[in-house]
N, C-alpha and C positions, 0 to 999 in steps of 0.2 A: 144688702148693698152697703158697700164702704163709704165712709163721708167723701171720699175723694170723688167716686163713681156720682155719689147725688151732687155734690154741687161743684166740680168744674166746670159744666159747662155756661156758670154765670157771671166767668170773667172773660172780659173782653181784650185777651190781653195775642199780639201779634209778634214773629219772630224779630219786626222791625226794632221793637221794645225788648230786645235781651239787654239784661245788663242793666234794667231798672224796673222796678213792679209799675206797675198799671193798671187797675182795676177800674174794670167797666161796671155798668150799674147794675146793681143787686135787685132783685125782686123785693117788694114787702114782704113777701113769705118767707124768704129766707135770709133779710138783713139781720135778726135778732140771735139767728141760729149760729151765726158761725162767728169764731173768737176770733182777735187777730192775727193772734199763730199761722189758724187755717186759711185765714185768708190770703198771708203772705206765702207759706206752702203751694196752697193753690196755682195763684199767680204766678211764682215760679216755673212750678211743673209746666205751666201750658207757654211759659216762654224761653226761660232758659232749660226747664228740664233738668234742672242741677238736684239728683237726688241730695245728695248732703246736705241741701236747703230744709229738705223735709224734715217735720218732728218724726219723733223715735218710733210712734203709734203709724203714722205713713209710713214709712219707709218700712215699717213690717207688714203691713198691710202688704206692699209691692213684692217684699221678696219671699211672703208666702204662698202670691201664685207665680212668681218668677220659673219655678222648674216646672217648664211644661214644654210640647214638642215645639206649638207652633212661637216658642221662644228661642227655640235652640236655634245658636250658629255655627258651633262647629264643634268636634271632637278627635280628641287627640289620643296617645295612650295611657293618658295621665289622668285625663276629665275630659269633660265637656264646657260647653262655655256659653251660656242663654244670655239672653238680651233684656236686662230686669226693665219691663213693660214703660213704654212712654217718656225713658232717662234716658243720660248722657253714659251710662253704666253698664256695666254686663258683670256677670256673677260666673268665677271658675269654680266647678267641685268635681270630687271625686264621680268618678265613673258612675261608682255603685249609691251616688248620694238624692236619695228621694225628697228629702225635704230642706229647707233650711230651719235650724234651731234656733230657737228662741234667745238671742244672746247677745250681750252687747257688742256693738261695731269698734273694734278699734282703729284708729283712725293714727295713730302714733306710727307710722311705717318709717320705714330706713328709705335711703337715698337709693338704694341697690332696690327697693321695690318699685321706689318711682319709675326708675330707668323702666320696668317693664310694666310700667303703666298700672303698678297697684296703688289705690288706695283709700284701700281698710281693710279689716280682716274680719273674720266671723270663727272663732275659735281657731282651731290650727290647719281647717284643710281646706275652708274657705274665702276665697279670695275676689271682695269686688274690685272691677279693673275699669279703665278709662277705657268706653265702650269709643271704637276707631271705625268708621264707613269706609270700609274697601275692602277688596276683594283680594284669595291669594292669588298669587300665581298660578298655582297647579287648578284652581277652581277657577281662573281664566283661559287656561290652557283646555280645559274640558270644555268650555263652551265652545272654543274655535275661535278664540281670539288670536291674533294677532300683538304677542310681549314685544315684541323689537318697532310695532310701529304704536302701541300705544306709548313706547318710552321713550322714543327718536320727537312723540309728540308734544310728551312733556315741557313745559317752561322750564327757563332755568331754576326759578326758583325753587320748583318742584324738587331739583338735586338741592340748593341750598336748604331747603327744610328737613332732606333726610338727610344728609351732612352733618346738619346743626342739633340733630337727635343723637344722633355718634358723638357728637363733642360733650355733650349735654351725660351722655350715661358715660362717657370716659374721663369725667369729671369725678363723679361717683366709684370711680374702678369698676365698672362697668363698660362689656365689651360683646358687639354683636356675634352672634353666630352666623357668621356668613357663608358659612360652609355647604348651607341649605338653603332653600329659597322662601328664607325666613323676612318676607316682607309683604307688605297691603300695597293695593295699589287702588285710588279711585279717579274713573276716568271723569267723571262727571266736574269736581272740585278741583282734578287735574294736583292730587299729591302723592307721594311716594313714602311706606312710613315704615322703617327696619323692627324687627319684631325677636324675640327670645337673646334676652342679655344675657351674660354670665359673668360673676368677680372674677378680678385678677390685680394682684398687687404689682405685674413687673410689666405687665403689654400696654402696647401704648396704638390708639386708635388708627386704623391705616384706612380714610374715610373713601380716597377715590380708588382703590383696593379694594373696598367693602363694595362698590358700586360695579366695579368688572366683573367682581366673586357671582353677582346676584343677577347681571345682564349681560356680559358680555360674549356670551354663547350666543346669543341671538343675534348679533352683527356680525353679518356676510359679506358688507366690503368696504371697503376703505374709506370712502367718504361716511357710510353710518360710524362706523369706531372714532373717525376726528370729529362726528357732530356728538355723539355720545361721552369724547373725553374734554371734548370745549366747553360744554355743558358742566360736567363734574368738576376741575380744576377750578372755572369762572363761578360756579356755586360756592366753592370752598373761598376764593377772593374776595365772594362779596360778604360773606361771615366775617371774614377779617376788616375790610372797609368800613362796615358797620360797626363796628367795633362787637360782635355776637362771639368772636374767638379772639379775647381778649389777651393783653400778655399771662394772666393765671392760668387759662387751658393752651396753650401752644406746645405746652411741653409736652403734653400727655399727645399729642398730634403728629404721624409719621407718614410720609409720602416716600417712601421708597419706592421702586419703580419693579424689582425682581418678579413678581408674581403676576406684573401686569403685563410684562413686554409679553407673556408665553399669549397673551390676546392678538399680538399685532405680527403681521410681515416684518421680516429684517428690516426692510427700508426705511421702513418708520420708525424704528425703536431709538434713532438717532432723536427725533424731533419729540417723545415720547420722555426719553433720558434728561433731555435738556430742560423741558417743560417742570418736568418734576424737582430738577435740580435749580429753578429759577424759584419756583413752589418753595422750597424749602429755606430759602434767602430770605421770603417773604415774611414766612413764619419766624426766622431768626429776626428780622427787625424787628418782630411784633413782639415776640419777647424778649425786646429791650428796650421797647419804649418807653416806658415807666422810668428807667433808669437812665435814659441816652437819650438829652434833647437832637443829639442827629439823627438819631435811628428814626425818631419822631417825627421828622422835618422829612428824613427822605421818603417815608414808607408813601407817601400819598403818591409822589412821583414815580418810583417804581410797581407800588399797584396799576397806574397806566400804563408803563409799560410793557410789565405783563400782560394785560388785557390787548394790547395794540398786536403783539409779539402772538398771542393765540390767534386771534382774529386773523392774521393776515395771511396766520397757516395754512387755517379753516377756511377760506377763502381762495388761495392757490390751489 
């Protein structure tokens, strides 16, 4: 039995308390037993579940039963991808890889790993990754789900967070592969989260683009595509509002419209055109506030407007 196994279960610690230890009280039998290491390990584990909390002797403990079936979550043609037991983590390896070796974590990753969620490494073919609760597509499409009404169900924010993941890895010179239906989705927590990046020194993020590429086959008429793109543009406004798409990533940010009209009726591609070309005015003040007390002064007023000017669309 692993020290982890005998004595978790004698802290009393709740998911109300993440993001601070709390330990509940020890037995006499086992206050003398355990160092303060373990004990803060411990307590982790059963709150935040942040393996990188754990000492070096845990966390190999974890991920030498990590490759097992009733761990696995999914497999690609590249690896497989297990769920390292009771963490916020999952472990990618080779297909043909039966064990994890014995080896130091490096923990020094680039910005192009983060973008897809690595980070550490276990030699060169293994990869733990920020373990994400949702489901794909195609494995929601097998159950007989319904994509178009869980996404028409979505919050906005829901697009502002997968948005803000685009801006976030195109920052990095990291760029979605949108081409596929390379995204999670969890209905439960109600988020949307884009998945397999790739570098690029010269492309520049096309975020409500990225969001048609991956859903807008699933809208069959007219009123779902204007609630689907009020949604997307009003996600991307409030990145900017919030200051999350500040004037340093604006540049790397492109709302062209070409790949998106082939979604919509003629009729609409007028209000579609315009929309995206008020978008882009938005983004142009936003990078030059820093430099132009006016750009600065108007941007608040013209983010209402936009907003007023969607809304009233979506609404006729």
């Amino acid at each position: 039995m692993t020290d982890f196994e005998k004595y978790s279960y004698i802290f009393n610690t709740r998911p109300g308390n993440a993001g601070k230890i709390v330990h509940g009280d020890l037995s006499t039998q086992y206050r003398n037993k355990i160092n303060s290491t373990q004990q803060k390990d411990l307590a982790v584990f059963t709150s935040k579940k942040d393996f990188f909390s754990f000492c070096e002797k845990l966390q190999q403990e974890l991920l030498e039963k990590t490759i097992a079936e009733e761990n696995l979550i999914a497999q690609g043609s590249q690896g497989k991808f297990y769920r390292i037991p009771g963490t916020n983590c999952a472990l990618r390896v080779p297909n043909d890889c039966m064990t994890v070796p014995i080896k130091p974590i490096n923990k020094n990753v680039s910005s192009q790993d983060k973008a897809n969620y690595i980070l550490g490494r276990i030699g060169d073919n293994i990869e733990i990754i920020k373990y994400i609760d949702g489901k794909s597509v195609k494995e929601l499409k097998k159950r007989g789900m319904s994509i178009k009404k869980i996404i028409l169900n979505m919050p906005q924010e829901a697009y502002a967070g997968y948005i803000e993941k685009i801006k976030n890895a195109a920052q990095a010179n990291m760029f979605h592969n949108y081409t596929k239906e390379n995204t999670l989705i969890n209905e439960k927590y109600r988020f949307i989260v884009p998945i397999d990046f790739t570098h690029s020194l010269t492309k520049k993020a096309n975020p409500i683009e990225d969001l048609y590429f991956q859903f807008g086959n699933y809208l069959t008429t007219k009123e779902e595509q204007n609630n689907f793109f009020a949604k997307s543009v009003l996600g991307l406004v409030s990145l900017i509002e919030q200051d999350k798409l500040n004037y340093h990533c604006a540049g790397k940010i492109n709302v062209s419209p070409e790949k998106i009209l082939e979604k919509f009726n003629p009729e609409d591609k007028k209000f579609i055109c315009d929309s995206l070309s008020k978008l882009k005015k938005l983004l142009a003040l936003k990078k030059l506030e820093n430099i132009s007390p006016d750009a600065k002064r108007a941007l608040p007023e013209e983010i209402q407007k936009y907003k007023d000017y969607i809304n009233s669309h979506i609404k006729n």
